[in-house]
C-alpha positions as CSV (number, residue, x, y, z in Angstrom):
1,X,-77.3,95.8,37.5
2,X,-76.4,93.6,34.8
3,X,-74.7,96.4,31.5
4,X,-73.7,95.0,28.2
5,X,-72.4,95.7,24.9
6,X,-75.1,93.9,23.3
7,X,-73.2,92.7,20.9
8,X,-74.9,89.2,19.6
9,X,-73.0,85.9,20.8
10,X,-72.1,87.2,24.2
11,X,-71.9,84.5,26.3
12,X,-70.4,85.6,29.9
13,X,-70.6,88.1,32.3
14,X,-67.8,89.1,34.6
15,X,-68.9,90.8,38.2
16,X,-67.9,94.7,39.0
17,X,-67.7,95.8,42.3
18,X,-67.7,99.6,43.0
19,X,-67.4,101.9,45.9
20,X,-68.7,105.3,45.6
21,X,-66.9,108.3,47.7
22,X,-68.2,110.2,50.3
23,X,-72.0,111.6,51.1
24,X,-72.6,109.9,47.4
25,X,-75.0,107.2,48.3
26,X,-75.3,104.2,45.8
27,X,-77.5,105.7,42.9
28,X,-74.6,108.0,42.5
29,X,-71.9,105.1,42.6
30,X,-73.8,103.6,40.5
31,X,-74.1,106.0,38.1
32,X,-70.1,106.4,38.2
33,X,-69.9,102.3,37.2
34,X,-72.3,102.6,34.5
35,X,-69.4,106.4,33.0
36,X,-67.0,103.5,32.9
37,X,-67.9,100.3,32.5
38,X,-70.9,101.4,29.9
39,X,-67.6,103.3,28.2
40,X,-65.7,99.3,28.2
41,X,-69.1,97.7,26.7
42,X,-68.3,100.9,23.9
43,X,-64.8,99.9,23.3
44,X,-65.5,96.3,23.7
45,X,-68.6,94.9,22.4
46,X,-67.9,91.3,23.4
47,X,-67.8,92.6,27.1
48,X,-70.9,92.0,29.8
49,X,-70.7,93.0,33.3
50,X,-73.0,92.7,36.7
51,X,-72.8,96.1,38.3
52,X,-72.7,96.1,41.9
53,X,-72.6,98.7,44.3
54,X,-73.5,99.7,47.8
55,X,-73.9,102.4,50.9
56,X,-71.5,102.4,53.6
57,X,-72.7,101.6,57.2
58,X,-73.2,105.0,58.9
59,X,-74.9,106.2,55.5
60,X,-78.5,106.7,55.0
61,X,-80.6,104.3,54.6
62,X,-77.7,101.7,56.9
63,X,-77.3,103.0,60.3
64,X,-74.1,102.2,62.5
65,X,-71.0,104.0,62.3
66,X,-67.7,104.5,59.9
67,X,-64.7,102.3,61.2
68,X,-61.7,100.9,58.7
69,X,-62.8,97.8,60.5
70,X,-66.2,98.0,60.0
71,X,-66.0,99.0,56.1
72,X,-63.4,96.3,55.6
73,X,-65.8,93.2,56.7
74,X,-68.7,95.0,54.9
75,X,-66.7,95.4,51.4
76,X,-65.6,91.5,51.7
77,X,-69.3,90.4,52.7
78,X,-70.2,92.1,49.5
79,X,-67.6,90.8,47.5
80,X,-69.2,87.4,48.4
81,X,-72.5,88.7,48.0
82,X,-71.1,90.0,44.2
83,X,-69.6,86.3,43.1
84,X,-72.8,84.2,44.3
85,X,-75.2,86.8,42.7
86,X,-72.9,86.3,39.2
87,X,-72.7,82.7,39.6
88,X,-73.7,80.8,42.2
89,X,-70.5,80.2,44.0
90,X,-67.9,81.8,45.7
91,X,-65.4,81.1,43.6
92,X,-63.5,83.3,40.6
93,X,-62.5,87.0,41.1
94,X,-64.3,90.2,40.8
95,X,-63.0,93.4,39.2
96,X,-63.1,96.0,41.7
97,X,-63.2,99.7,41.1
98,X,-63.3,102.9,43.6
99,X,-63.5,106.5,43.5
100,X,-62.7,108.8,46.1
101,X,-63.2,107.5,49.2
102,X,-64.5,104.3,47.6
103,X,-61.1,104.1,46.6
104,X,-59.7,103.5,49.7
105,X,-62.3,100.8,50.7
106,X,-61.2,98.8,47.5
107,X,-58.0,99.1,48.3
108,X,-59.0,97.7,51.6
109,X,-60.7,94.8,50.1
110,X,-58.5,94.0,47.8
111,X,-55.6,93.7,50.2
112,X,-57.9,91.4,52.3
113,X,-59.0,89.7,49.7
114,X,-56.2,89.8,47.1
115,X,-57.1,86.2,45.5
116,X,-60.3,87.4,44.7
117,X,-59.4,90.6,42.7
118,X,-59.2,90.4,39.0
119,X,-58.0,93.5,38.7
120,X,-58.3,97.2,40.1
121,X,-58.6,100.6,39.3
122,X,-59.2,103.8,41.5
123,X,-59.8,107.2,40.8
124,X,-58.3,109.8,42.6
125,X,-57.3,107.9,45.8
126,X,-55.5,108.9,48.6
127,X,-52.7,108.0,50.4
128,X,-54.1,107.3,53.4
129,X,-57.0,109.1,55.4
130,X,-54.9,110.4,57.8
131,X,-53.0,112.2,55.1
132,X,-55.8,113.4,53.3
133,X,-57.4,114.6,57.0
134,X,-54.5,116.7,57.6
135,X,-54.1,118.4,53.7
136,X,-57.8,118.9,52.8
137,X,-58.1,122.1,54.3
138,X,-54.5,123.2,54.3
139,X,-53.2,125.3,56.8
140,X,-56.5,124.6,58.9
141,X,-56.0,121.1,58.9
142,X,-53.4,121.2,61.1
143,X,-55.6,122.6,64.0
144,X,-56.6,119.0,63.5
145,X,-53.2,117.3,64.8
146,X,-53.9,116.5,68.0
147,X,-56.9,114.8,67.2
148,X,-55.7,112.9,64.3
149,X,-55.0,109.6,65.8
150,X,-58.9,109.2,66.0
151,X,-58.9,108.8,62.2
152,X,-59.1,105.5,60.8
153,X,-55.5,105.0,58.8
154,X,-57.3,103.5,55.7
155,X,-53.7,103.3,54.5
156,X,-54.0,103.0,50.8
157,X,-49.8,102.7,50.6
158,X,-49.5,99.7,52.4
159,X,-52.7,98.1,50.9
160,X,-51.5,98.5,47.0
161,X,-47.9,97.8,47.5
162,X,-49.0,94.6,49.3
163,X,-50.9,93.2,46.2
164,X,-49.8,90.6,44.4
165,X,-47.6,91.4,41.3
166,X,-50.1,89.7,38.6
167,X,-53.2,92.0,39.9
168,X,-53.5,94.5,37.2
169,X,-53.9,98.3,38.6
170,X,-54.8,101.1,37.3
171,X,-55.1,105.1,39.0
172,X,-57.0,107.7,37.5
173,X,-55.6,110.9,38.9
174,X,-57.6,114.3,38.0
175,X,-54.3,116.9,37.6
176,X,-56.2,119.4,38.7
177,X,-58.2,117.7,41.7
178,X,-58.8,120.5,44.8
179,X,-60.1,117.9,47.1
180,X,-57.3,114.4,47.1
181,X,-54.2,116.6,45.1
182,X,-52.9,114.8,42.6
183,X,-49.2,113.8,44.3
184,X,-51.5,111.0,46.7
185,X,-52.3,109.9,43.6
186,X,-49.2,109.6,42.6
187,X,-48.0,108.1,45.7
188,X,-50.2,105.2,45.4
189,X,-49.4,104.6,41.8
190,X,-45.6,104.4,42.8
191,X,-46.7,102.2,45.5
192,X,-48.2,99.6,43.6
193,X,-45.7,96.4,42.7
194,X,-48.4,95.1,39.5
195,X,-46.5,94.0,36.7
196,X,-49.2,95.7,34.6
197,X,-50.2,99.2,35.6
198,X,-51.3,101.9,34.6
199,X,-50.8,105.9,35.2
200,X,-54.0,108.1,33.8
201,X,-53.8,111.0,34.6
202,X,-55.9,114.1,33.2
203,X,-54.6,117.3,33.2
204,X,-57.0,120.4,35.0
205,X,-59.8,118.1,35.8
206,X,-60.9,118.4,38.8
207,X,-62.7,115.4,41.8
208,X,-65.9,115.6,40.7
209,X,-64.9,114.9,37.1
210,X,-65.0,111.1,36.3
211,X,-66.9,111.2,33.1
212,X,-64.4,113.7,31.5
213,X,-61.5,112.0,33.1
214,X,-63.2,108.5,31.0
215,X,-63.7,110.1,28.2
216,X,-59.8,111.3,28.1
217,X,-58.5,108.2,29.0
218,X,-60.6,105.8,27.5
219,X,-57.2,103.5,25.8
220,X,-55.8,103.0,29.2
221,X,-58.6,102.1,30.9
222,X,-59.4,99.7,28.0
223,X,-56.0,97.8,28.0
224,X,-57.0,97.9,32.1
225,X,-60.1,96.4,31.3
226,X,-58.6,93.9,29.0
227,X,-56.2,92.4,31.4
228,X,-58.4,92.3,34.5
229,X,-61.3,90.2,31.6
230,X,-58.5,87.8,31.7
231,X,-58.3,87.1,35.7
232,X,-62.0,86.8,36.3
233,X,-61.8,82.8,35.9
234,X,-65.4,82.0,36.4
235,X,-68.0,84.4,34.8
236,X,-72.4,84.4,35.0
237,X,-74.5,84.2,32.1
238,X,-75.8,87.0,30.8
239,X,-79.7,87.5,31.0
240,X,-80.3,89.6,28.0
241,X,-81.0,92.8,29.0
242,X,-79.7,96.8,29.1
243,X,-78.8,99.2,30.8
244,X,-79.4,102.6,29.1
245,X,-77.0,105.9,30.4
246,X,-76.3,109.3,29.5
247,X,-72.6,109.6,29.0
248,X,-71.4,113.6,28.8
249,X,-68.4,114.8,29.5
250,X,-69.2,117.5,31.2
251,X,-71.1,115.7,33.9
252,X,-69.4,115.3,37.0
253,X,-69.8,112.5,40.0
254,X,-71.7,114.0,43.0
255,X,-70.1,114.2,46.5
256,X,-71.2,116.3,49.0
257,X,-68.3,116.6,51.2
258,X,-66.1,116.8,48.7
259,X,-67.7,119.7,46.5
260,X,-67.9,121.9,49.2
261,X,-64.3,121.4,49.5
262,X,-63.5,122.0,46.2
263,X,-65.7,124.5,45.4
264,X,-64.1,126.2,48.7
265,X,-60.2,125.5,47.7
266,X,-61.2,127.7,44.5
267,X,-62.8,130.5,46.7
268,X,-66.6,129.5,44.2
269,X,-69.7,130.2,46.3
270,X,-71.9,126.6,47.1
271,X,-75.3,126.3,46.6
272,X,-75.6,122.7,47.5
273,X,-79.1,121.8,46.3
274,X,-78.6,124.0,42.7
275,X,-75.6,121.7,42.7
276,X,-77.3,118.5,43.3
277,X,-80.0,119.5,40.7
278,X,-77.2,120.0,38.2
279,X,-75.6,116.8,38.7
280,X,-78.2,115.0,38.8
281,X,-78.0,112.2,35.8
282,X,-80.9,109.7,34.8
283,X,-80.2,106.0,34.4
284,X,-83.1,103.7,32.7
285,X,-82.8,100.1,33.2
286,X,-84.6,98.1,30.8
């Protein structure tokens, strides 16, 4: 999904990858690339992206089932599938954005494929999904010990702190987030070597809360934004048209799993389809 700023001489387009978290499904991830990148075009007019986005295997409409494997070779088949869509080639580097879950499987990719990442940022990541396994519930979780070994690592540690220096990072941590607490995203901040990064976080928001936690951070996320432009080395041409979005703060990214999670850590009631109604957002593509 090609988004600009439409500002008049734009020449170039530089292609996004995004992974959406949990249960979301790719209008949703979408919808979460268009909060920020549309939010970039904003601050810089000169700016033109090709959105891309996808469903994990195991996730309706895909059949199969969740591995770190698995996700791994998927993410980097779609990273190729991302530069030859842009371009025509395999060549250049993407920039590469997760939230949630999605932001282990960048992290994933990226550490595969570190000389094809222009940059990175992820919202409220986790450590690894091993650690998250065993906190999400609290005390509960630990009923879950024996068992744990079954869980993929997805170790989002070791995959940030093995990125190259020059990769610029950013982490978007929501301070008051019920679902990944706030201290894994600290932990992978911390991890990170870049040279360039950046620490965003928003005090009391909560997972679901990515257009809020935009519209607070929106000068990090720029100079973020900025420096990963810079890496892309081989851009598309733009074809002229626009993507339309509501942006409103008080929307908030849709994942199943990890609503009911939240919504439980703060002892709320969940009515799962009056919640889907509600965060329900339109996007027109003209």
């Amino acid at each position: 999904m090609p988004i600009s700023g439409a500002a008049p001489g734009i020449s170039k387009k530089a292609p996004v990858v995004f992974f959406g978290g949990n249960a979301q499904g790719m209008s949703g991830a979408m919808q979460d690339a268009l909060w920020l990148f549309g939010t970039m075009c904003g601050k810089l007019p000169t700016y033109d992206f090709q959105l891309f986005s996808t469903v994990y295997r195991g996730y309706k409409p895909n059949s199969g089932f969740v591995t770190q494997e698995g996700l791994t070779k998927d993410a980097q088949d779609f990273l190729d599938h991302a530069l030859n869509s842009t371009h025509g080639s395999l060549d250049g580097r993407v920039i590469l954005a997760g939230w949630s879950m999605g932001a282990g499987v960048a992290l994933q990719l990226a550490a595969a494929r570190p000389e094809h990442i222009a940059g990175v940022v992820v919202f409220s990541p986790w450590s690894s999904l091993r650690t998250e396994t065993l906190n999400i519930w609290g005390r509960i979780s630990h009923l879950l010990y024996p068992w744990i070994w079954l869980t993929p690592s997805l170790d989002s540690l070791a995959a940030i702190s093995s990125l190259p220096a020059d990769i610029p990072v950013a982490v978007v941590s929501a301070g008051g987030d019920h679902v990944i607490r706030s201290w894994q995203h600290r932990e992978v901040y911390d991890a990170a070597a870049a040279s360039h990064k950046w620490w965003l976080q928003t005090p009391g928001a909560n997972h679901p809360d990515l257009p809020f936690e935009i519209s607070k951070q929106e000068l990090g996320l720029t100079e973020w934004t900025k420096a990963s432009w810079e890496r892309v080395q081989k851009f598309g041409v733009p074809n002229g048209r626009a993507t339309h979005y509501p942006l409103d703060g008080q929307s908030q990214a849709f994942d199943v799993f990890g609503d009911i999670a939240s919504q439980m850590a703060r002892g709320k009631a969940l009515d799962i389809v009056g919640d889907a109604v509600t965060h329900m957002q339109e996007v027109f593509v003209v």
